[in-house]
C-alpha positions as CSV (number, residue, x, y, z in Angstrom):
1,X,146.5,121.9,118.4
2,X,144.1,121.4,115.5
3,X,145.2,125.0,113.9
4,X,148.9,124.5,114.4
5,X,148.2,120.9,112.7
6,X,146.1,122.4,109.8
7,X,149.2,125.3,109.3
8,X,151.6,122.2,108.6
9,X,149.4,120.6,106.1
10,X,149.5,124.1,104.7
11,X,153.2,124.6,104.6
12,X,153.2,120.9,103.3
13,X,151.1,121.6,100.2
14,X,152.9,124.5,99.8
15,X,156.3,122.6,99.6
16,X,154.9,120.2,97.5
17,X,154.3,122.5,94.7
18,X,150.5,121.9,95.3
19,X,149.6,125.7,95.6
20,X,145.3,125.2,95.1
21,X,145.4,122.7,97.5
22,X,147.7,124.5,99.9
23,X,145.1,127.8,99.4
24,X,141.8,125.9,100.0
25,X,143.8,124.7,103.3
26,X,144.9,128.2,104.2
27,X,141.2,129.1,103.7
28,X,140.0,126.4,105.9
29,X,142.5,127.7,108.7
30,X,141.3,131.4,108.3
31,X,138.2,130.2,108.8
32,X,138.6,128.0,111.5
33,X,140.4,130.8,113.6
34,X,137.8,133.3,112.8
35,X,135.2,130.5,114.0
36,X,137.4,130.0,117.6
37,X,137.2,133.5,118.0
38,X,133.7,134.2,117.6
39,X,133.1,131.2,120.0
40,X,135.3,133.0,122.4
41,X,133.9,136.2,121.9
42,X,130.5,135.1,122.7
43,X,128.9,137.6,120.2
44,X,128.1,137.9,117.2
45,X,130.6,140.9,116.2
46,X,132.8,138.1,113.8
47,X,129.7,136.9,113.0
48,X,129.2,138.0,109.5
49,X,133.0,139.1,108.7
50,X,134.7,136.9,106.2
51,X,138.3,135.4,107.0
52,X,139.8,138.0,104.5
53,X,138.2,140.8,106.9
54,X,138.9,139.3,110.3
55,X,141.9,141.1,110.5
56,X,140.7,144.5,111.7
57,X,138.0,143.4,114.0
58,X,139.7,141.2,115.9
59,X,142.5,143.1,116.5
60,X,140.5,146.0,118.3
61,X,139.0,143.4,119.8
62,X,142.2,141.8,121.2
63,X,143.4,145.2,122.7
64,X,140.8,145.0,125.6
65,X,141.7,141.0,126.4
66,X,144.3,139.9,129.0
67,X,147.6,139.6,126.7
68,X,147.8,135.8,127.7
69,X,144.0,135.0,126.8
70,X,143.2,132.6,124.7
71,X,141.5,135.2,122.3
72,X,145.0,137.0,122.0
73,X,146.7,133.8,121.1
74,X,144.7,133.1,118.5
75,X,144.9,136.4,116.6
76,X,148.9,136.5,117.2
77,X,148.9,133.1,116.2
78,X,147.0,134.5,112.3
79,X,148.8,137.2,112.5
80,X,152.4,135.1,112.9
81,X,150.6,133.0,110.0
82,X,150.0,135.9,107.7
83,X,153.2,137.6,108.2
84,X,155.0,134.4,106.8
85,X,156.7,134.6,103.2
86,X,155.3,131.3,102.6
87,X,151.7,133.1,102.6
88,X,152.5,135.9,100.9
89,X,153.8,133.8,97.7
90,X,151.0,131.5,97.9
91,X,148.6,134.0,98.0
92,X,150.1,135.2,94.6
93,X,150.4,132.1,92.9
94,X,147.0,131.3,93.8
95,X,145.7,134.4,92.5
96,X,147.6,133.8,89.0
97,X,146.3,130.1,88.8
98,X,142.9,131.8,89.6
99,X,143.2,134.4,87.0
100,X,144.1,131.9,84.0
101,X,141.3,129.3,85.0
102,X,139.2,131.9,84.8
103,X,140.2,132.9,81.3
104,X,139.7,129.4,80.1
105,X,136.3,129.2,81.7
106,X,135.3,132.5,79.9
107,X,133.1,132.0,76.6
108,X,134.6,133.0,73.0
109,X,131.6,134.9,71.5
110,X,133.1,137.4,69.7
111,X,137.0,136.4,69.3
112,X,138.5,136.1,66.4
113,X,138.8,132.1,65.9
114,X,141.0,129.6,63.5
115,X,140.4,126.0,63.1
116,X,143.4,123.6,62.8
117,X,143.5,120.0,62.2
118,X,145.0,119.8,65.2
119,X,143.8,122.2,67.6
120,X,141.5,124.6,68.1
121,X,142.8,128.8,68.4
122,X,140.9,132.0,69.4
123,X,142.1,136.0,69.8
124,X,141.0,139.1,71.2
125,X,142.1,143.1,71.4
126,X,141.3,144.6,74.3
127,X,140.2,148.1,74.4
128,X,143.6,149.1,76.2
129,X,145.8,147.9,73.8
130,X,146.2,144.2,75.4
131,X,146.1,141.1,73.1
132,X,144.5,137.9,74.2
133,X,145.9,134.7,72.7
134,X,144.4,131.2,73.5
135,X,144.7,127.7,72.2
136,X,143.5,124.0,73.0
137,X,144.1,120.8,71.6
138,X,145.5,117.5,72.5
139,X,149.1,116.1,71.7
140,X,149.7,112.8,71.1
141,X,152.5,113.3,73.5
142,X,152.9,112.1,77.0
143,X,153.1,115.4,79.7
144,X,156.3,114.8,80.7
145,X,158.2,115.6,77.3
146,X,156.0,118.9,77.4
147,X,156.6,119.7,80.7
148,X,160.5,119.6,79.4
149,X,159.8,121.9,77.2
150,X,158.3,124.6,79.3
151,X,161.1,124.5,82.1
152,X,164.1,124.6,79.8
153,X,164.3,128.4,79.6
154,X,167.0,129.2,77.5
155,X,165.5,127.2,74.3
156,X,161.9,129.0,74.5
157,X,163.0,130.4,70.9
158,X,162.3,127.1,69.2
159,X,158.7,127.2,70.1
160,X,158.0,130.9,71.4
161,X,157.4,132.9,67.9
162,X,159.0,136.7,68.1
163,X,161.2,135.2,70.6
164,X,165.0,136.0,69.4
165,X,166.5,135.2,72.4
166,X,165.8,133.9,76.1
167,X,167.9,133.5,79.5
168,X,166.8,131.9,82.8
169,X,168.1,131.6,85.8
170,X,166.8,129.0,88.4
171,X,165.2,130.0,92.1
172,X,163.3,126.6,93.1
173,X,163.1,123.2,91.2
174,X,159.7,124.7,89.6
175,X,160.0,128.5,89.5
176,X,162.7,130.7,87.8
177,X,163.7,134.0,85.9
178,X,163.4,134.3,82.3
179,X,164.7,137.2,80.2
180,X,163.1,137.6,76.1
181,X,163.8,139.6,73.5
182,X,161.5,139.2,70.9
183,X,162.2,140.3,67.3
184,X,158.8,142.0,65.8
185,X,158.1,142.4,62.5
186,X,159.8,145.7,60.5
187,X,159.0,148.6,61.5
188,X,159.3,147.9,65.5
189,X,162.1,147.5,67.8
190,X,163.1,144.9,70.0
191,X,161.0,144.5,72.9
192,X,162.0,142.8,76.5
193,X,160.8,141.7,79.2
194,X,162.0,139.9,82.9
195,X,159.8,137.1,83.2
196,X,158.8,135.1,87.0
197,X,157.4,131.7,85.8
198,X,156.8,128.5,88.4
199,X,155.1,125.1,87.9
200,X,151.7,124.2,89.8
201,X,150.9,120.3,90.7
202,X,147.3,120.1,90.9
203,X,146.9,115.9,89.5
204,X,145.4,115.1,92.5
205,X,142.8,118.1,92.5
206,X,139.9,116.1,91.0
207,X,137.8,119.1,89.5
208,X,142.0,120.2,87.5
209,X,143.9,117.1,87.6
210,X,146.3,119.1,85.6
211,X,150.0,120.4,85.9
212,X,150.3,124.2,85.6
213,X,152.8,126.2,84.3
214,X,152.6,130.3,85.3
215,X,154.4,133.3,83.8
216,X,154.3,137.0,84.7
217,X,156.4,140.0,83.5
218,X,157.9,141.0,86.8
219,X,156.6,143.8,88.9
220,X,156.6,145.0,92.1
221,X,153.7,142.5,93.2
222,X,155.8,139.3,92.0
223,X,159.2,140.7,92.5
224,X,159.5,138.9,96.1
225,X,159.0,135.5,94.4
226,X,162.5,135.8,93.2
227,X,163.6,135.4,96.4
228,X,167.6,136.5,97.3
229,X,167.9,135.6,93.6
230,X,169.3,139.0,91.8
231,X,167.1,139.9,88.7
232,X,168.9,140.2,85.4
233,X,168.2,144.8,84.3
234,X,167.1,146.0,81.4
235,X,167.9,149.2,79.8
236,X,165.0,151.6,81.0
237,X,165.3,152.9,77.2
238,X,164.2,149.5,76.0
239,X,160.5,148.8,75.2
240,X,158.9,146.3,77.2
241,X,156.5,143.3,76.2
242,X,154.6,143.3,78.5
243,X,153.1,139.8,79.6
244,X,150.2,140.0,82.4
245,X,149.5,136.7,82.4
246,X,151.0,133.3,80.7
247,X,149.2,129.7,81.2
248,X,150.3,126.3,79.7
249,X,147.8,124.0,81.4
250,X,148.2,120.3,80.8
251,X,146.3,117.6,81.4
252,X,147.2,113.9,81.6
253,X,145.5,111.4,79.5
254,X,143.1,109.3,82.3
255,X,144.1,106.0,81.2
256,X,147.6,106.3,81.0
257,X,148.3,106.6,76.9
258,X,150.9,108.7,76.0
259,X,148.2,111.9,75.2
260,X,147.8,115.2,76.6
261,X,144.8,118.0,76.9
262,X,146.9,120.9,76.2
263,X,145.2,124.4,77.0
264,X,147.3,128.0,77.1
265,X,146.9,131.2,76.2
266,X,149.1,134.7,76.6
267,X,147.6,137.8,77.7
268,X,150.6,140.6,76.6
269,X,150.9,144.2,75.2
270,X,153.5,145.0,73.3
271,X,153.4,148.5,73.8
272,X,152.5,150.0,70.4
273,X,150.2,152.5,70.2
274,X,148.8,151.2,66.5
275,X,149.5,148.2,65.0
276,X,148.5,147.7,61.2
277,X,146.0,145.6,60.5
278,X,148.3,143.7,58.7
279,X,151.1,143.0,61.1
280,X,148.2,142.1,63.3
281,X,147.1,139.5,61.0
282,X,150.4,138.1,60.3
283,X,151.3,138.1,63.6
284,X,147.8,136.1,64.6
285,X,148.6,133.6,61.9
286,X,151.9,132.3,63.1
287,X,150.8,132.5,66.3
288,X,147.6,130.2,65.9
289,X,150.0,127.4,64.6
290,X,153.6,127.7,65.4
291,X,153.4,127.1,69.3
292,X,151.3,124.2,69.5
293,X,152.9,122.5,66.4
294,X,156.3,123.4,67.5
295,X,155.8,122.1,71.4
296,X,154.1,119.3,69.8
297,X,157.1,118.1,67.2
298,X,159.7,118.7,69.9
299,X,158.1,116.6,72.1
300,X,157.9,113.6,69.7
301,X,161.3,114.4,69.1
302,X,162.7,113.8,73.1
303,X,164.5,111.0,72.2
304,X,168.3,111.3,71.5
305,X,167.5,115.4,72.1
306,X,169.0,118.3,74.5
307,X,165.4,118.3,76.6
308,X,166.7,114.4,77.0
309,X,169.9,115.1,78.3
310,X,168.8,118.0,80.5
311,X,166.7,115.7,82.4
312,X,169.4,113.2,83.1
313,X,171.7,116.2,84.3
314,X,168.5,118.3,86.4
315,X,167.6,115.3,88.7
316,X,166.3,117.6,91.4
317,X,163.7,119.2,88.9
318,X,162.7,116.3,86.8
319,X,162.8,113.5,89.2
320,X,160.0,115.7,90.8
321,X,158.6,115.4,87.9
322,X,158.7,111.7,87.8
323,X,157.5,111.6,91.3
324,X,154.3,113.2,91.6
325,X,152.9,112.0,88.0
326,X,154.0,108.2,89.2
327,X,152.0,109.2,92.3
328,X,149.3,110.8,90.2
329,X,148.6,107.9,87.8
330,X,148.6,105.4,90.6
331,X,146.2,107.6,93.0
332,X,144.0,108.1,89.9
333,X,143.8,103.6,89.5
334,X,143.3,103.7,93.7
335,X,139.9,105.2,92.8
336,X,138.9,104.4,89.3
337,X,135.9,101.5,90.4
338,X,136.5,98.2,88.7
339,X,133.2,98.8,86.8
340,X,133.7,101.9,85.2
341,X,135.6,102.3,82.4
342,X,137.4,105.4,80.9
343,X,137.9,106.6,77.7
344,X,141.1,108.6,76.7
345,X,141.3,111.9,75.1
346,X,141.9,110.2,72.0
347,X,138.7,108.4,71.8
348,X,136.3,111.1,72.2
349,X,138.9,113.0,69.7
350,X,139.3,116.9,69.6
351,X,139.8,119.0,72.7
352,X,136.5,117.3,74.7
353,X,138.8,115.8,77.3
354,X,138.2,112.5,79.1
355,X,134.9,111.2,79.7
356,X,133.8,108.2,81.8
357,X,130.9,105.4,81.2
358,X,129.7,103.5,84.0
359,X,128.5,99.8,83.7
360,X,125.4,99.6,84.0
């Protein structure tokens, strides 16, 4: 009983957009099986086999029980658990949200950096050809106008540089299909790409306390998480841009001012064997400014704008929205102590984030 409840909270998180807490839940179930088994099994085979390499063991295992044992149950019962489609995207997503915290975590000896009055911007080539782009700051901007800005799909031109063009088509109220072509600089084509991008609640994660929004090119891995949803071809003659990972992490300012931590980068290869330096440079410069400042002055412009009357005609997306940062903000003043006060992001100024001071 105490499995099938912790599977709910799972499938709970899960459907609440909350895809680290649904993993470290999933985790704890794994776990917990694996534990009822080696109780069961009264030996210390399971003893030092992780959850992610139960799998094998217990199935041998399970062969030699009674098919109505309590031992078989259990491993049908992870095995019923694994099979589902809800694991099989979470797992994903939770590897992406994995992958770009642990970009942001990494130091930046050695990349290329630019100082702006507003925010902070570093980039890297990779030895294979793959550019790293990553910027912080924080906009004087409350998260929801940014947020906006992110899920509107079709207008990622007016802030996306290179990008001529962009299409989407909606799967869930946080995930959808995006097609770009970007324009790059004379002499290179076009290049395209089928994009899978979906929003991650994590406010009430109290090491993030962040919304999250994820991009991919699509591939075979991530192709599922379009669902029955058909995806839009491209001519196999067109070159790709290839985008292995895209992160737009935002952070809410702690005391409720309109203010945002803003941290993304854009891991991509455009598929160009050699790229001036020149072009690299160029390209590098626009980057380092145009998408902050860009994401930034749109979302002081949300009054009277499209992004404002998209959210009065996409109620199932961005009353979401509404819900879980009303929820957020008042779960955050549930258990901020009386005595302690915190200082917003624009009091400690730059990209050092919230700090508290406790009365002494």
């Amino acid at each position: 009983r105490g499995i099938e409840s912790l599977w709910e909270e799972v499938r709970s998180a899960y459907e609440r957009e909350k895809v680290l807490l649904a993993n470290d839940l999933w985790l704890s179930l794994k776990k917990r099986i694996a534990e009822a088994l080696r109780f069961r099994r009264n030996s210390a085979t399971h003893a030092s086999v992780s959850p992610q390499q139960l799998s094998a063991s217990m199935f041998s295992h399970a062969q030699s029980q009674p098919p109505n044992s309590t031992y078989n149950r259990l491993v049908n019962l992870l095995h019923q658990y694994e099979k589902d489609t809800l694991i099989k995207e979470l797992e994903v997503k939770a590897k992406w949200a994995a992958d770009a915290f642990a970009v942001l975590s990494e130091g930046t000896e050695g990349w290329d950096y630019v100082k702006h009055k507003t925010h902070e911007f570093w980039s890297k080539k990779l030895p294979d050809g793959t550019y790293i782009f990553r910027c912080e700051g924080v906009m004087d901007q409350p998260v929801f106008n940014i947020v906006s800005i992110l899920v509107e799909g079709d207008q990622h031109p007016t802030w996306c540089p290179f990008l001529e063009s962009s299409q989407n088509w909606e799967i869930t109220r946080v995930s959808q299909i995006v097609q770009h072509t970007y324009s790059l600089p004379w002499p290179f084509d076009k290049r395209y790409t089928n994009l899978l991008g979906f929003g991650v609640d994590a406010l009430d994660d109290p090491d993030k306390e962040c919304l999250m929004v994820l991009a991919k090119s699509l591939n075979e891995e991530s192709l599922f998480l379009c669902r029955d949803k058909e995806v839009p071809e491209i001519d196999p003659a067109k070159p790709r841009m290839d985008i292995h990972l895209f992160a737009f992490i935002m952070t809410p300012d702690p005391t409720g001012k309109p203010a945002t931590k803003v941290q993304f980068f854009a891991k991509l290869d455009p598929n160009i064997k050699a790229i001036p330096q020149w072009v690299t440079n160029a390209a590098t410069k626009q980057i380092s400014n145009m998408t902050y400042t860009s994401v930034r002055n749109l979302a002081a412009k949300f009054k009277g704008s499209l992004y404002e009357q998209r959210v009065k005609e996409k109620r199932h997306i961005y009353g979401f929205l509404e819900e879980i940062l009303n929820i957020a903000q008042t779960t955050r003043a549930a258990r901020t102590p009386a005595a302690q006060t915190t200082i917003g992001f624009g009091d400690v100024g730059g990209r050092t984030g919230a700090v508290s001071s406790r009365a002494q």
